[in-house]
Structures are given as C-alpha cells and as structure tokens.
Residue, then its C-alpha position, 0 to 999 in steps of 0.5 A: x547611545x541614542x535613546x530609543x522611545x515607543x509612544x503608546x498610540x503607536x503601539x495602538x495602531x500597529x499591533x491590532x493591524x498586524x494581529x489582524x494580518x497574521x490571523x489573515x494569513x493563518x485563515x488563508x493558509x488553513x482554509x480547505x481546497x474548495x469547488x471543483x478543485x475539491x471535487x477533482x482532486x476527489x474523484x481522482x484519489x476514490x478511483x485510484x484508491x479503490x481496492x485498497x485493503x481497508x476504509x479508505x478516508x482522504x484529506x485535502x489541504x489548501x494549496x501553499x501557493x494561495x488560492x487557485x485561478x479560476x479554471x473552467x477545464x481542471x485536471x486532477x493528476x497524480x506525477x509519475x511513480x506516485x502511489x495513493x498512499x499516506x501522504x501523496x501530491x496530486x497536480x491540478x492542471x488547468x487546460x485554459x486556452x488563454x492562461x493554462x497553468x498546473x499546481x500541486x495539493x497535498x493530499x493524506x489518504x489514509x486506510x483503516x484495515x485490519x493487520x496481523x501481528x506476532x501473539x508471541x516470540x517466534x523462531x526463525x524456522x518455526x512454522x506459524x499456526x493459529x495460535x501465533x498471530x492475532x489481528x489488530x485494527x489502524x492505518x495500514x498506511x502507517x505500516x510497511x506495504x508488505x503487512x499481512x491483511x489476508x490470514x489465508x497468506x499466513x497458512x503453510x508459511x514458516x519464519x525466514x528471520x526471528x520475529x518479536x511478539x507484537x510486531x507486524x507480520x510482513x511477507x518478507x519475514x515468511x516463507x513458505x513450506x517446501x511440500x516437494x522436495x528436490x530429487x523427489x519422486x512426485x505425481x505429476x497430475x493433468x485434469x482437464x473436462x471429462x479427464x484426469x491424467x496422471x503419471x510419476x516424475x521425479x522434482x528438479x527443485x524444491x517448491x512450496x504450495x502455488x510455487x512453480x516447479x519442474x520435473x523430470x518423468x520417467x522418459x526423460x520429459x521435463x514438465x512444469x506445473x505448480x505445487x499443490x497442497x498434496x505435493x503433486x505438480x498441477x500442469x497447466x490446462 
C-alpha cells in the first residue's frame, strides 16, 4: 500500500485559505436582505399584516440564492393562498425591460398578543364562565389560527369536547348556548326609527345568540331574523 505523506507547508497554505472561504460563504449566507429590496418586502408584510390581533414583528432573511441584481422597478409579492403568518415566502420580482427576473425571500412575521387558555379541567357540555379561562401573553403565530384573542367569544359558550387545564381555547371546541329552542313559542320583534313592532311565532330550529333562525307566526308566515340575548328574533331592518 503506497504511503500517504502531508508536508506541513502545505497544510500552511491551504487550510487558512479555506477557513477563509468558509467564513466567506457563512457572511454571505448570514447577511440580511438590504436596500429597497429590504424596504419592499417591509412595506409589503406591515400592510398585510395590519390588523392582526397583537404586535406585530417581522424578519427578513438574506435570500439563499446570493444576493439580488440590481433592480430599479422591484416588486414585492405574496404567491397565491399565502398568509402573513409564521414563516411565510414572499417573491421579489424585478420589472427590468432588459433583464427581468423574480425571486423568493423567507420572511418570519411573528405576533405577540394575548390568548386564553383553560384555568381548569372543563367538561364536555359545561358552560364557561369567568372563573374558567385566564389569559396568557406569546406568539399567536405558534398557536392554531382558531385561538381565542376576544373574551367577549367566551360569553354564552359551552364545551363541545373535554378540554385540559392549560390548554389553549379554540373556537371549535365551544359552542354556543342554545337561547331558542326548536318548537318554541317565541317574540318575533321588528324595530326600525319611530317604531317597534312585535308579535308571537313559534321556532323552526334551535339557536344561539347572533345565530340565524326562523320561525312560523300564527298565520302561517315563515320570518328569519337572528337570536338575541332575551331569546326573541331580531328581523332585519
């Protein structure tokens, strides 16, 4: 078996050479997107992410193709069925007349808000009141999208499933309490300026507060309105 030998001065020569081109290419992979790149991509996610239920903070990684050609007409888009939130893509696209080109950034928008969780083991059909949920503070973007930020959803609500103490509230594991029953006899109340009319039907379906529900009057009209907290049907105005 031939002898395989390293000369030291060798060793001298390449290996600063390539601790130099590693830390090279780590700089260029670590450096943040820059310029009106930077900026576009910005403007972009602040105007879609307005509204969102919390403060929102966004960062922007360094594109993992190298750095961008120059652009002086660049667009920042968001692809079809993306949502700002958590880790998202957002395409850069250059409208050059000579060289035209369209890439793609990560981008981490996060949103610190407030979120309620279970204060205690609650039943399946148990009806929530204050005592049962308290609010913790973190990254809604961690969480499912159907987390509970309004306590005012938590109102007039009973548990559809078993729910853990400390686990988040989502809305699929609610539903509301039913405040008109099927085959009841109901007021069916019209308000409009200068008037209240009102009259007796009797309920179609059963309803919760702001749901849709209708009913049969005594003449053999059928009217649609929505639930209220007394357990009449609104009518439109």
């Amino acid at each position: 078996m031939e002898k395989i030998s390293y000369r030291p001065h060798r060793l001298k020569l390449v290996l600063p050479a390539l601790a130099a081109g590693l830390g090279a290419a780590m700089c260029a992979a670590a450096a943040p997107l820059a310029g009106d790149a930077r900026a576009a991509v910005d403007s972009l996610l602040q105007a879609q992410s307005a509204g969102l239920p919390g403060k929102v903070s966004i960062r922007v990684e360094a594109p993992a193709s190298g750095p961008l050609p120059a652009c002086d007409a660049l667009e920042a888009f968001l692809p079809r069925g993306a949502a700002v939130w958590g880790r998202v893509s957002v395409g850069l696209r250059c409208h050059s007349e000579l060289k035209p080109w369209t890439r793609y950034v990560l981008a981490r928008v996060a949103v610190e808000g407030r979120y309620f969780v279970a204060a205690r083991n609650i039943d399946t059909s148990q009806p929530l009141g204050a005592s049962d949920f308290i609010a913790r503070d973190g990254d809604l973007t961690g969480l499912p999208r159907s987390v509970v930020t309004d306590p005012a959803e938590l109102q007039g609500v009973v548990a559809a499933n078993r729910i853990a103490a400390g686990a988040p509230l989502r809305r699929e594991l609610m539903r509301g309490v039913a405040v008109i029953q099927q085959g009841q006899t109901i007021k069916v109340v019209a308000e409009g300026p200068g008037y209240v009319v009102s009259t007796e039907a009797r309920a179609m379906t059963s309803a919760s507060v702001g749901a849709a529900v209708r009913a049969r009057t005594a003449d053999g009209r059928m009217v649609s309105g929505v639930a209220d907290e007394e357990g009449q049907i609104r009518l439109p105005q």
